[in-house]
TORSE-410020 format. One line per field, with one value per residue (C-alpha): chain; x, y, z. Coordinates in steps of 0.02 Angstrom, whole numbers. Example, Ala and Ser with C-alpha at 12.3 -4.5 7.8 and 13.67 -1.06 7.14 Angstrom:
// TORSE-410020
kette	[A,A]
u	[615,684]
v	[-225,-53]
w	[390,357]
This chain:
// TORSE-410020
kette	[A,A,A,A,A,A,A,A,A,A,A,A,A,A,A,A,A,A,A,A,A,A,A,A,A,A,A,A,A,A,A,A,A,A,A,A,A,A,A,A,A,A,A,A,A,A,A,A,A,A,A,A,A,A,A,A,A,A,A,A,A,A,A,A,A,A,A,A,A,A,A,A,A,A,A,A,A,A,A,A,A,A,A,A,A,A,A,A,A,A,A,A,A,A,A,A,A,A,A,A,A,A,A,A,A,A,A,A,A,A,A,A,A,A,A,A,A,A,A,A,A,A,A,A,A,A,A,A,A,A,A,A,A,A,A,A,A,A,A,A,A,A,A,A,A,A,A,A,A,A,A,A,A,A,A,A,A,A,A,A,A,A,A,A,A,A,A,A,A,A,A,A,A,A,A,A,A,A,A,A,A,A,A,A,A,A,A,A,A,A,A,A,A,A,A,A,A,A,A,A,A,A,A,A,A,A,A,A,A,A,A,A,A,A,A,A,A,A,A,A,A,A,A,A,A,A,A,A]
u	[-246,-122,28,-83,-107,53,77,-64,-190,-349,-386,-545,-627,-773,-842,-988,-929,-1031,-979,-807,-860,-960,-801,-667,-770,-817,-662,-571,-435,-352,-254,-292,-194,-316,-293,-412,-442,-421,-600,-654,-507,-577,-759,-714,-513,-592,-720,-608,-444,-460,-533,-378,-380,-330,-141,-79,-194,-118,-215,-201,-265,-204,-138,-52,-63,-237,-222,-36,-101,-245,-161,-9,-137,-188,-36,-104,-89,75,89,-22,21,-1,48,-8,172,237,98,138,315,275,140,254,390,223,174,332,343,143,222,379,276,168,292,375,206,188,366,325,188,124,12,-109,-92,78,56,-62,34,175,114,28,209,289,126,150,334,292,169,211,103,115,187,102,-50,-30,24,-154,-253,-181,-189,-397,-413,-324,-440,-603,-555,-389,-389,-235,-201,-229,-73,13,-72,-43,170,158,89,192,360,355,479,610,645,678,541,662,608,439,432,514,462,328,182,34,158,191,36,-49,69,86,-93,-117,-6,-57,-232,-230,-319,-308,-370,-220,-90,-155,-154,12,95,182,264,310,412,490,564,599,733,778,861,982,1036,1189,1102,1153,1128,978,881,900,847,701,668,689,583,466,464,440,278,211,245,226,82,-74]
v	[665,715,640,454,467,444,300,179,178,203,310,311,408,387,473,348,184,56,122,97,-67,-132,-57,-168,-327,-306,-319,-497,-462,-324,-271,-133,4,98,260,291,446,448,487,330,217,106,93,31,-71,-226,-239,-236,-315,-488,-443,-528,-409,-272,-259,-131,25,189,298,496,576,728,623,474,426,405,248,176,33,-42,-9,-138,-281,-251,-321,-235,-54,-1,154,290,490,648,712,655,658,508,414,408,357,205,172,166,58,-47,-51,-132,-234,-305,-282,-419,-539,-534,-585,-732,-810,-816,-885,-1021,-1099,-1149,-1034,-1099,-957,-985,-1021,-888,-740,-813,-796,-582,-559,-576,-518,-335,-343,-375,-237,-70,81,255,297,456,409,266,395,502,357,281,457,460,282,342,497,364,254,306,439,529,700,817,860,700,658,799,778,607,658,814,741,551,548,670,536,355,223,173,338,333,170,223,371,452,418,305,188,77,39,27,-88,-193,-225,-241,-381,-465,-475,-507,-359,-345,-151,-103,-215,-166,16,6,-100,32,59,-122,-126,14,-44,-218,-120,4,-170,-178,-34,6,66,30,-121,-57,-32,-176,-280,-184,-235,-428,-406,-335,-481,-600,-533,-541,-719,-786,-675,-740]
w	[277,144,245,257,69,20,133,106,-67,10,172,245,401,499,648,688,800,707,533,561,619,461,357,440,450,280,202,151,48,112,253,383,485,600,669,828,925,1106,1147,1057,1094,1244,1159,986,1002,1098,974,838,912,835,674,576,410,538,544,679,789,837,981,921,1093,1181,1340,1323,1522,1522,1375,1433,1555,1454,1292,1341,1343,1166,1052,896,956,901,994,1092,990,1021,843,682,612,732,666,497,516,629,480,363,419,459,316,228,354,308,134,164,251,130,-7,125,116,-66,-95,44,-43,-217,-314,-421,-533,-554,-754,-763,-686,-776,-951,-876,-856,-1000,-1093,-1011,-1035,-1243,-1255,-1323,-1312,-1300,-1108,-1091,-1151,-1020,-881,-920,-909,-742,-684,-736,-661,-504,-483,-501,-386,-256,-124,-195,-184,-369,-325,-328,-468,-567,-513,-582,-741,-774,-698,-709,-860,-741,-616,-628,-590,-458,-387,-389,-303,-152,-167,-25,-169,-181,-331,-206,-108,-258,-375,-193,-191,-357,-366,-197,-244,-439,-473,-647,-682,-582,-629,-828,-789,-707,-843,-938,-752,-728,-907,-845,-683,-779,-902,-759,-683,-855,-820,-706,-560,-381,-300,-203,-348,-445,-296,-282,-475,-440,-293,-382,-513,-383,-324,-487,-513,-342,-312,-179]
């Protein structure tokens, strides 16, 4: 569990077929990675194999013989594991992947927000407040309503001024599953209670950082201004 929170924002797990069920089919805006056990694997993919929020399954069982055959038929199961470990690699690269193609199909079309997002921007970038009070606050809304770790949280509140946002972005945290979503989905709680982070990153890209990074800035940028 603690290895899938710093992947993805929220993590949930169910033991009962039909709750799992209801969860996935219930949700619109968001986009799924399932992880499924190898007892339940055969009962529960076909039902859920063409629900289109779901992105990519991985099978967790102890023998990966048993699911190889009917598994190839099934385009959205990434991969039949043993350990937990594998899983959360292929997850991850995933996971940016959902990420880019997310952003190609925001730049390929017009937003009707465009004006709106436009004039959020440059209203966060104006704002000054106190950054630790910010910091506490995110960290409060993030133990209300995310799955990460007291741990995590407590790093990012005791150590977020020791590293660079650049850092923190790429970083194995819940910063960029959260800001990602936040952004894709105009969720305004988040992309207010991550503001303080945003302004950062935007004058981290003045600075003379490598090329990576200030990439990742304009990137960034983009997604808040061509956001779906």
């Amino acid at each position: 569990m603690k290895h899938l929170q710093h992947i993805v924002a929220t993590v949930a797990v169910f033991t009962d077929v039909d709750e799992s069920v209801d969860f996935l089919t219930d949700i619109e805006n968001e986009k799924v990675f399932m992880i499924v056990s190898g007892a339940l694997a055969q009962h529960i993919i076909p039902i859920i194999q063409e629900c289109p929020q779901l992105v990519s399954i991985y099978i967790l069982c102890d023998n990966q013989s048993i699911h190889e055959e009917w598994a190839k038929t099934i385009p959205k199961v990434k991969g039949i594991y043993t350990q937990i470990e594998p899983i959360c690699k292929a997850l991850q690269i995933d996971r940016r992947n959902c990420d880019q193609d997310m952003i190609s199909i925001s730049f390929n079309r017009i937003d009707p927000l465009f004006m709106y997002t436009q004039l959020l921007k440059e209203a966060l970038l104006e704002i000054e407040d106190d950054d630790a009070k910010s910091i506490k606050e995110l960290v409060e809304y993030c133990r209300l309503q995310s799955d990460a770790s007291e741990k995590t949280l407590e790093k990012i509140e005791e150590e977020y001024r020791n590293h660079s946002p650049i850092w923190w972005y790429t970083g194995p945290y819940f910063i960029y599953s959260m800001l990602n979503c936040g952004l894709r989905q105009m969720n305004i709680d988040i992309i207010l209670k991550m503001g303080f982070f945003i302004r950062h990153l935007h004058n981290h890209r003045n600075c003379s950082e490598i090329t990576h990074s200030l990439s990742m800035c304009r990137l960034l940028f983009a997604k808040l201004t061509l956001t779906n």
